[in-house]
N, C-alpha and C positions, 0 to 999 in steps of 0.2 A: 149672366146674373138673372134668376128668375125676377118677375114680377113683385111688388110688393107696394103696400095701399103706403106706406111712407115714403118710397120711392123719391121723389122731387122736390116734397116742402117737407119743412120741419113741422112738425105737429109736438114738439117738446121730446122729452126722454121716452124710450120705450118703454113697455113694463117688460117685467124678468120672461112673460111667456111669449110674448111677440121675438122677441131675442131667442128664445131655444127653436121659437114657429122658426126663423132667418138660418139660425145656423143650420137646423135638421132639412132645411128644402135647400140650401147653398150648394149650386152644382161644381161650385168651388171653394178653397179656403176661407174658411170665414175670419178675417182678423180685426183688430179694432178700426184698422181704417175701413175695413169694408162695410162695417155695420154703420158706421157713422155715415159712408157716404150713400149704404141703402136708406137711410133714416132722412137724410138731409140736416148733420147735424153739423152746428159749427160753434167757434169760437170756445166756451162756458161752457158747452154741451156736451164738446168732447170728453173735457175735465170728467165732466158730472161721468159721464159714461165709462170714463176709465174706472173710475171710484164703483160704481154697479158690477163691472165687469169681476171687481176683484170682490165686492159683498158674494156675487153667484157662486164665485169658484171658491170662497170660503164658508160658503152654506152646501157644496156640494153639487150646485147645479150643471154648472162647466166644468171643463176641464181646459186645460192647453195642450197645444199639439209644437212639434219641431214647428221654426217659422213663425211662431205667434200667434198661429191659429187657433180658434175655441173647438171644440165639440163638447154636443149633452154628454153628460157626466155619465161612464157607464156605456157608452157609444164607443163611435170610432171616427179617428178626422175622415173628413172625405177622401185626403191624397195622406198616405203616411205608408212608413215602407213596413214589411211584412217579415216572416222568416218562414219556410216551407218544412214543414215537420212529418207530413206525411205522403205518401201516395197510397193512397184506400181505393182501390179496386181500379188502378188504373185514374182515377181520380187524385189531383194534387190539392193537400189540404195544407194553408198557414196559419199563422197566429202573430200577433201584434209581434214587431220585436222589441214596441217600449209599451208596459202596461202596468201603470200605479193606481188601480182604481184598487180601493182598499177593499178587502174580501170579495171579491168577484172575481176569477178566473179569464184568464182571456181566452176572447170568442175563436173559435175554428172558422175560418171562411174557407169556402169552395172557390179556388183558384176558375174562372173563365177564360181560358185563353183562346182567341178570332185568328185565322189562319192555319199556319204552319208552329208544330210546337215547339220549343224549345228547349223541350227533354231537362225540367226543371227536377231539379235532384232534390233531397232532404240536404238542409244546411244551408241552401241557397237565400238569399236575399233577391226581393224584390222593391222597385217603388210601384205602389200599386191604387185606382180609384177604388173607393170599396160601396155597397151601399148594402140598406138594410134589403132583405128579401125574404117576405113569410116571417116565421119566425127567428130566420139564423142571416147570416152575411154572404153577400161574394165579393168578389176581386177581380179585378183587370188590368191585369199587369200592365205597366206605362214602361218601366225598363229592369229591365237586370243588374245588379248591381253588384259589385264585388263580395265575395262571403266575408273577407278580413277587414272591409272597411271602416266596423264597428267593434268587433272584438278582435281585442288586444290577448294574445299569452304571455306568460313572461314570468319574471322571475324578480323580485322585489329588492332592491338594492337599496343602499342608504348613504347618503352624500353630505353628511353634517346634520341641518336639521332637515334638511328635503330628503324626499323619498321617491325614486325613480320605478320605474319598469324598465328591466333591461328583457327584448326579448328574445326568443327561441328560434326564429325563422333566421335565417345563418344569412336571409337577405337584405333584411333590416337593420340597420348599422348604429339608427338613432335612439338615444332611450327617452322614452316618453316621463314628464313629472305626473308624480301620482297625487292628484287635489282629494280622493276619496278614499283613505288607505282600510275602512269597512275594520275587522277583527286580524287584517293580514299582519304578519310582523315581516323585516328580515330574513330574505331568503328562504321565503314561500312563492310556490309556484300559484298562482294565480291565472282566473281569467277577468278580466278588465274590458270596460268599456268605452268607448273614445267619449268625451264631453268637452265643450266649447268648440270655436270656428278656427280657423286659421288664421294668423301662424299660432294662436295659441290653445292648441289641442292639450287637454288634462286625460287623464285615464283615471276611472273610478273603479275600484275593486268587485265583483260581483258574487266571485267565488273563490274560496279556499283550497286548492288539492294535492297541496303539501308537500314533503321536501321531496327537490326535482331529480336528487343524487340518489334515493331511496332504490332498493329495487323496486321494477315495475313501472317508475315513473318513466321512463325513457318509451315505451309503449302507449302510458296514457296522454302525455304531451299529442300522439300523433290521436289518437281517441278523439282527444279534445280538439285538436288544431282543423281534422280534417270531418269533424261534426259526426262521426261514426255510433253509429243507435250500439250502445253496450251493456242495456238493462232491459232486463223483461221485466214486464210488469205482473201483478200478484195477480192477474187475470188472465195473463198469457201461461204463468207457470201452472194456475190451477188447472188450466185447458190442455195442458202438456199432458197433465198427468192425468187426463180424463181420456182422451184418447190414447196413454200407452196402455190404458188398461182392456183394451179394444180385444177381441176375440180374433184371433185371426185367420177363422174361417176358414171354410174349402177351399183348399190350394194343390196344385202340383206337387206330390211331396219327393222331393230329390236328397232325403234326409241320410240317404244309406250311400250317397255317391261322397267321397275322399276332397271335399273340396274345401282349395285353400287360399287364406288371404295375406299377399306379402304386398308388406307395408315397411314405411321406412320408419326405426328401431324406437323415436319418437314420438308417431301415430299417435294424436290422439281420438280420432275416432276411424272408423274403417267402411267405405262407401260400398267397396268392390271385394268378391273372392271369383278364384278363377278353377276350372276341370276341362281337364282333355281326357279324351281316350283313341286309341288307332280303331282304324277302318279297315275292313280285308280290303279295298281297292288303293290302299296306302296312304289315305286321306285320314281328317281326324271326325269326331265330334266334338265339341268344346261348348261349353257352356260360363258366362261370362254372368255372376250373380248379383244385381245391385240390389243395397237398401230400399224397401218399398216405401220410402217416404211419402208417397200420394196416398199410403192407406189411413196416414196418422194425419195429414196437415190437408185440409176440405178445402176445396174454393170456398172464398167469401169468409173463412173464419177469420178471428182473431190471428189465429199462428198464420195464418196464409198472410193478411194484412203484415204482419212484422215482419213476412217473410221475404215478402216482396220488396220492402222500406230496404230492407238493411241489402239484400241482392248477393250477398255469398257471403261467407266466413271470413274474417280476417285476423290473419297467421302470423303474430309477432314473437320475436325469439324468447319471452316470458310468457307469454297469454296466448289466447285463442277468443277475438269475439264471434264465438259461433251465429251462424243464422239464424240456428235453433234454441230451444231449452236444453240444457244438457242432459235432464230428462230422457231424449227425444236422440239427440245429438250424440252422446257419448254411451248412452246407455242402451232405449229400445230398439232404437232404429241402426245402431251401430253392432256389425257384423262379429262379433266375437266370438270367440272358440268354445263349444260345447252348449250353446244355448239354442233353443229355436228359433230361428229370427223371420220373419215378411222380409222375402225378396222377387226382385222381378227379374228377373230369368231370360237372359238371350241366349238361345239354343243357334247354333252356329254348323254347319257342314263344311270343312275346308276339304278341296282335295290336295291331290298328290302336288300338283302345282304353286299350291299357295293359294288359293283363288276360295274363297265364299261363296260355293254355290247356293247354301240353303239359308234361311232362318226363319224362326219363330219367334214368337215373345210370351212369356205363360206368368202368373201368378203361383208362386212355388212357395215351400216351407224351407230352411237347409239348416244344415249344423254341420257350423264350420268345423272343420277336424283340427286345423290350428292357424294360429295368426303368426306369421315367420315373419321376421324382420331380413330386409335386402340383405345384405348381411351374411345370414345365418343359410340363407337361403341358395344365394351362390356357393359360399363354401360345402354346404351337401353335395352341389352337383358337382363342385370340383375334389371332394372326396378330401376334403380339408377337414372337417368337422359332421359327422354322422347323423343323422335324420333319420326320425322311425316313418317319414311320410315320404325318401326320397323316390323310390323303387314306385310306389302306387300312386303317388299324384306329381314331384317334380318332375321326376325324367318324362314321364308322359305329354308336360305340359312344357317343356323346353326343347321335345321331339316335333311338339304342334307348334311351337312358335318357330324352329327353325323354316318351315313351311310358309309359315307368316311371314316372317322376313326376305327369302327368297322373292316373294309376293311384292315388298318393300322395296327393295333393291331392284328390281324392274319399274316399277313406279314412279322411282328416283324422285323422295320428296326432299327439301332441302336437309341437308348435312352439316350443320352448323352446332358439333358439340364445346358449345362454352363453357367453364366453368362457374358454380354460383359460390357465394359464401354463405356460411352456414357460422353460426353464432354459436357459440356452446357456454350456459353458465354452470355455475352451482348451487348449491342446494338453496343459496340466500340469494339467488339471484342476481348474483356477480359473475361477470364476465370471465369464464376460462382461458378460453383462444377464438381464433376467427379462421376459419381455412376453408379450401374450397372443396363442393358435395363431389364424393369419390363417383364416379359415374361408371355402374356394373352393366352387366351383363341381366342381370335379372330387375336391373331398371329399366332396361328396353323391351324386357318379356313382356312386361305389364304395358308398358306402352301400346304395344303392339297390340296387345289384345283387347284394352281399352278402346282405340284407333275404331279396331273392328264393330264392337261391339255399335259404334257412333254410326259409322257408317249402317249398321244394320238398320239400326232406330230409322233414322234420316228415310234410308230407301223403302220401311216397310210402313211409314208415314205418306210417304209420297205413292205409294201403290196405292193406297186407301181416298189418294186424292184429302190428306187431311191436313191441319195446319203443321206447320213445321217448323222448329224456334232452330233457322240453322245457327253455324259458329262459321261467321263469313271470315276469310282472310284477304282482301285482294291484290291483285299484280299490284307489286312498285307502279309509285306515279314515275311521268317519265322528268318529272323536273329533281325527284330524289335519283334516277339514274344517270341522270348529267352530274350530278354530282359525285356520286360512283367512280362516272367515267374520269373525271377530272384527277381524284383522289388518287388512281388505281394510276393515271399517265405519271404520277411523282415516281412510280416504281418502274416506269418504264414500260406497263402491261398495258393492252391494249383492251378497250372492250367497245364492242361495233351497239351503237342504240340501233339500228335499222332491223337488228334480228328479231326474231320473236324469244320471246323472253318468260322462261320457265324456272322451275328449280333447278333441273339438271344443267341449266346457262353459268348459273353460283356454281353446283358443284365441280365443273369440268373446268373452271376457272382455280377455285381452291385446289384439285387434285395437282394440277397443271405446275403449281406454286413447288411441290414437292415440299420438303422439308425446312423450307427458309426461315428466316429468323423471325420476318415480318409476318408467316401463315394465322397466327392468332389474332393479329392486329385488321386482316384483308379481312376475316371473317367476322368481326364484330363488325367494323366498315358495313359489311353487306348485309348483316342482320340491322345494324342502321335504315336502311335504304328500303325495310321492307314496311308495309303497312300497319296497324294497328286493328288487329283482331277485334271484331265484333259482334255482336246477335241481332237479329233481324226476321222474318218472314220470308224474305224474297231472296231465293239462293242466288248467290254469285260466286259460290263453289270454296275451297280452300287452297290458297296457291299454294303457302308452304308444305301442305301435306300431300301434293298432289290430287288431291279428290274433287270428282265435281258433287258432291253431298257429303253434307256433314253436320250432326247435330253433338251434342253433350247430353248424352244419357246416363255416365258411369260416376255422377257424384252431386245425387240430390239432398244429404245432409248439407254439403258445403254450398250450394249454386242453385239457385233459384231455376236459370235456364234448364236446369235437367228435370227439375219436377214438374215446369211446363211440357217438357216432352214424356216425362211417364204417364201426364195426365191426358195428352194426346193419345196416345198407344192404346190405354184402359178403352177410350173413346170410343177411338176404330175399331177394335177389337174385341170389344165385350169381356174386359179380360174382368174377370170375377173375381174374390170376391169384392158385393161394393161398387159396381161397373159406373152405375147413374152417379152414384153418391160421390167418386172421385174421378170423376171423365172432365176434360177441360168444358170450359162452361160457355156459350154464345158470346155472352160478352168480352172473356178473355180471349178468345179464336179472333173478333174481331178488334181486340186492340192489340194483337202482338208487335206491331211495329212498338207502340208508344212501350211497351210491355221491356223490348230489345233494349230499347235509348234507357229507359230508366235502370236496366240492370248492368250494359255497359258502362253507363257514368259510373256505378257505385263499383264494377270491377277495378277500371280507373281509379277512383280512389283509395280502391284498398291497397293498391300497387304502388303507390303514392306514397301512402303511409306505414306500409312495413319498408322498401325501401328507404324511407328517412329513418326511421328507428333503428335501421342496422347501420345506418353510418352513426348517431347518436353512440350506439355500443361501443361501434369501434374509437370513435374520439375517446371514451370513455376508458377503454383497454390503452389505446398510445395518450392517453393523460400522463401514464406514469414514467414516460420514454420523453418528456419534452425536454427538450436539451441537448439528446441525443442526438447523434448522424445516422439518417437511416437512406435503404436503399429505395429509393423510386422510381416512376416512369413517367416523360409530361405525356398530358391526357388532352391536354387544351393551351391555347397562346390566343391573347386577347392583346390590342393594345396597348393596355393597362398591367400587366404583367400574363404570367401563364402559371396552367395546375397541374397537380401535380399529384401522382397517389405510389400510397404505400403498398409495395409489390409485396403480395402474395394477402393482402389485409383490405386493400381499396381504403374507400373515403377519400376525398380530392379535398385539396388543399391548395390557396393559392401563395406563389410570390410573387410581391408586389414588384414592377418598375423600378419605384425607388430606391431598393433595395439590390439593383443588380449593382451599382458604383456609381460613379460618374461620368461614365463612357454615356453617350447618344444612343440608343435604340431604334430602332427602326423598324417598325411591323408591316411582314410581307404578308399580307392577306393572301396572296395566290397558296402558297407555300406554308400557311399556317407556321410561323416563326418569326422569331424576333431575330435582326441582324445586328451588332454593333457597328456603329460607322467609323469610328479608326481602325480597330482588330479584326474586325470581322466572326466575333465570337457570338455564335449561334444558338439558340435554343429552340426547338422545333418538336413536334409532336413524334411518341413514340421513342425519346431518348431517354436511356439510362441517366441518372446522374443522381449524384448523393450529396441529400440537404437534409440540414438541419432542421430539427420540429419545433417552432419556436411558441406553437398556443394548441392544446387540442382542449373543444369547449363541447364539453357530451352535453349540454344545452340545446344548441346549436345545430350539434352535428359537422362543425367547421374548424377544417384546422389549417394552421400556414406556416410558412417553409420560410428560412430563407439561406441563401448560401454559408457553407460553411466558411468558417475564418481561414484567410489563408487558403481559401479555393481558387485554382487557378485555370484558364480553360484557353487550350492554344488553338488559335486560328488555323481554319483547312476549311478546303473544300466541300463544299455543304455544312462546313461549323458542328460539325456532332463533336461530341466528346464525350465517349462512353469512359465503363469504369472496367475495374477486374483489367487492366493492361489491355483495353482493345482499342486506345486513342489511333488516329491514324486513318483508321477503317474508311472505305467510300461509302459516300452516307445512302444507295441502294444497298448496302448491306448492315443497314441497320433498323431496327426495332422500329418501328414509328405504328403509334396508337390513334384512334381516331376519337373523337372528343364525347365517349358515351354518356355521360352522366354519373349519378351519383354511383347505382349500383353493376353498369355495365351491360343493361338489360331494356336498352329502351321500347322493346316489343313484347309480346307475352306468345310469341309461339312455340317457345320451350322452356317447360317448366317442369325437369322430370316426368316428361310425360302427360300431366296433369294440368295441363292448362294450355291445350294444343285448340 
């Protein structure tokens, strides 16, 4: 408590400015007990001073803070919690996340954080000291705090005359009373704020975003839930379209070369087109063309600032929140058929082997010759459907990727083809079907030459000695391979942790499996067990693809990391035109670490949140089936009951415990299964069985099962009980799943290629 001349004796009430002089030097909450007892007031005194305290703050002078604390009006308390809105130039910026000061804006502080960082994302909540500085604020973060601790989403329910929030996080079970219901009626989707203390929390209405069932809403839920930046501002769009009107200068022009961009039939924008041609020594040249997106979005602008914020595009089965302007995004910078477009250009030398001996990197003109969808594309080469471009650009470029792949296959990176779900609505934005993405032959073309194109970057970075934003993957830790091993001994299969441990260790295991029932179940298992992909400065190589270098060059509309490495390359290289004007800048070279953590977080996030939006869909498509018996597989056994998802649809679903009879349960933790202790009837991970749908809540994203009527399941050996007549079976020869998650996908090192 600083110093002050009232300190110890009373000298009577303070006047109003000795009171703002206490609160504005308080190296702590100032609340009424503090002024009184910096003042030396008592008895009378206090009274009288409460009575002041509320004339102040109804003339405008103070304010209150959470806890009872004052601050000048117009201020900020010394400790109150923040909400982090931006990161500006590598720089983390907040803003109050409570601000009632009437027509005044609330202030931006400059986050100061002492140490090691803690890769504070946009969305984040902080408790933080703040104080005034020059003319603006900073901050010092005291702790982190939950994002959802304060806002509530949800969905407005009504209970007589009380009016709840029931919410949308499928983990939240409780509905909150709404004290503040603002203009919301009856089953409006809302964002609400928590108010009063425990136990009795109120939620007050903040915002309106309307019916939850609508198309679209199933997308914004995750918008909103998961704080995703989904608006440009009238200063971002007018900058878009200042710079797409940019001259695109002297460049390489490769306008006359047959090059093409196959995209999946959906694309909405296009990062990459790809050229091969043969070599008389039986090698290719190939040329692998990105979006020159570093010509359009400067360090240090506005679009660079957004660009950074938001860290890649995010792909929901109704929307796209592009990183960009669409402008920028769908339009200049997007490679489409017969226009001129700025691309950067990796000139590639394969030989006869497979192997990359050469590259370059140039500033090129190109005009695409056409955009093929996978699709359309494979069927050319399988002579299914005719192409006027198969003869001059595919067979050339499926001649070079066979080369490529030979390359691949020696390499042995991991072999883990899973299937994803792909969402398909109509025209209003209603659910078709749910099934999984067919995986071709010309989605590994692209791959493949993508792969390369990465590696180029990386290596002709690292030749220049220049910075380099790699795509780390690393080794399995060894505590997820004891689990592995544990997992893989229920099947009988051995696996030695002593060995050194690579991807060809996964695939010579999977091969080994040959055709068995359980092959798709080992493999998710082991994509389980592998790390989580990240960006960084300091290589530690890519386990799953085999590589020791690797960057992300082939998709700087979508990913922030690739436009840090175009802007590196410009650097090294003097690639013209524009070289100084879009070359990475001192300051960003030297904050790539903080640069990595903040683009990772927000890849994390975006995986977060389309993952929950397609189970959303899917509750939303098996809405209309409740009631029905459908066919499933359990995913998970808790012991509380276990989950369960719909085959060939996903979404997990649980059955309760309660709900199995009145038999005893018994949950074998080794064994991931529940036992009955009379019968012995079994439920255990990776078993068929068919249950009823008894709630799907496209809210949510939550749906639950429980046994059909009249379900009957006979005691055996290991307890399976499949369906389709295979009761009996020894339970090594049956199906057993390992407990992926929502979408099946808890790593991101394949993702069509595009997210390796």
């Amino acid at each position: 408590m600083p110093k002050h001349p009232h300190h110890s004796k009373s000298k009577g009430l303070p006047t109003r400015q000795q009171i703002l002089d206490f609160i504005t030097t308080s190296d702590t909450a100032a609340g009424k007990r503090e002024i009184a007892r910096a003042f030396g007031l008592l008895g009378n005194e206090k009274i009288a001073l409460k009575a002041l305290l509320k004339d102040m703050a109804d003339e405008g002078l103070i304010d209150s803070a959470p806890g009872r604390a004052f601050h000048k009006m117009g201020g900020l308390p010394k400790v109150t919690v923040l909400r982090i809105v931006d990161v500006d130039d590598a720089q983390v910026i907040a803003i109050p996340e409570h601000w009632e000061a009437e027509g005044k804006p609330p202030p931006r502080l400059r986050v100061v954080e002492h140490g090691k960082r803690s890769a504070l994302g946009v969305g984040d909540r902080i408790l933080a000291r703040t104080e005034e500085q020059g003319a603006g604020y900073v901050a010092h973060p005291m702790k982190k705090l939950a994002r959802s601790e304060e806002q509530l989403l949800g969905v407005v329910a009504k209970d007589g005359d009380r009016y709840w929030l029931r919410a949308i996080d499928k983990r939240e079970r409780r509905d909150t009373p709404i004290s503040d219901l603002g203009e919301a009626g009856e089953g409006n989707l809302v964002l609400a704020e928590k108010t009063g203390r425990p136990p009795r929390i109120t939620a007050k209405v903040v915002e309106i975003l309307g019916d939850p069932f609508a198309p679209k809403s199933f997308s914004l839920i995750a918008i909103h839930k998961f704080n995703i930046p989904h608006v440009f501002s009238e200063e971002l769009l007018q900058e878009a379209e200042k710079m797409a009107a940019l001259d695109l200068g002297e460049r390489e022009d490769l306008r006359h070369l047959p090059i093409v961009a196959i995209d999946p039939v959906d694309a909405r924008d296009f990062d990459d087109a790809v050229w091969a041609s043969p070599r008389d020594d039986g090698g290719f040249d190939a040329i692998v063309a990105i979006a020159d997106v570093s010509f359009y979005v400067r360090p240090g602008s506005a679009l660079d600032r957004e660009a950074r914020k938001r860290g890649n595009s995010v792909y929901f089965p109704d929307r796209v929140v592009p990183m960009l302007p669409e402008h920028l995004s769908a339009d200049v910078c997007s490679l489409r058929a017969g226009e001129d477009r700025a691309a950067m250009a990796c000139h590639m030398v394969i030989d006869a082997k497979g192997q990359m001996v050469s590259w370059r990197f140039s500033r090129a003109v190109i005009k695409v010759a056409a955009n093929i969808p996978y699709e359309d594309a494979q069927a050319a080469i399988d002579g299914v459907k005719p192409h006027d471009l198969t003869e001059v650009a595919l067979r050339p470029l499926w001649a070079c990727w066979a080369l490529l792949f030979k390359a691949r296959e020696k390499r042995e990176p991991l072999d883990l083809d899973l299937p994803e779900r792909r969402v398909e609505l109509d025209e209003k934005g209603r659910i078709q079907s749910v099934a999984p993405r067919e995986r071709l032959d010309a989605h590994k073309l692209i791959e493949d030459y993508m792969i390369a194109a990465n590696v180029a970057a990386a290596k002709a970075l690292e030749a220049k000695k220049a910075p380099v934003m790699y795509r780390i993957h690393e080794p399995p830790s060894r505590e997820k391979l004891v689990a592995l091993k544990e997992y893989l001994a229920t099947f009988e299969i051995a696996f030695a942790l002593g060995q050194v441990i690579t991807p060809a260790t996964f695939n010579r295991l999977i091969d080994k499996l040959g055709e068995v029932e359980f092959r798709t179940e080992v493999m998710e298992q082991i994509l389980r067990s592998q790390t989580q992909a990240y960006y960084g400065p300091q290589n530690s190589g890519h386990f799953g693809l085999s590589l020791g270098s690797y960057a992300h060059f082939t998709s700087p509309i979508r990913r922030y990391s690739d436009l840090i490495v175009h802007r590196s390359l410009v650097g090294a290289y003097g690639l013209n035109p524009q070289a100084e004007a879009t070359a990475l800048t001192k300051d960003d070279a030297e904050r790539m670490k903080l640069i990595g953590e903040v683009i990772s977080a927000a890849e994390r996030r975006a995986m977060e949140a389309e993952r929950e939006t397609v189970d959303r869909y899917v509750a939303a498509f098996l809405a209309m089936r409740v009631g029905e018996v459908v066919a499933t597989r359990i995913t998970g056994v808790t012991n509380f009951g276990f989950f369960a998802t719909v085959e060939g649809l996903g979404g997990d679903g649980l059955v309760p415990i309660s709900t199995l009879g009145t038999e005893y349960f018994r949950f074998d933790e080794a064994h991931k299964s529940l036992v009955g202790e009379q019968t012995g009837e079994t439920y255990r991970i990776g078993q068929h069985i068919d249950l009823r749908l008894a709630e799907a809540n496209p809210i949510s994203g939550a749906l639950r099962f429980e046994l059909p009527e009249g379900a009957s399941h006979l005691p055996m050996p290991g307890g399976n009980r499949g369906r389709d007549g295979d009761k009996g079976k020894d339970r090594k020869d049956r199906v057993r799943r390992p407990a992926m998650g929502k979408r099946g996908r808890p790593g991101n090192i394949r993702h069509q290629g595009r997210r390796k």
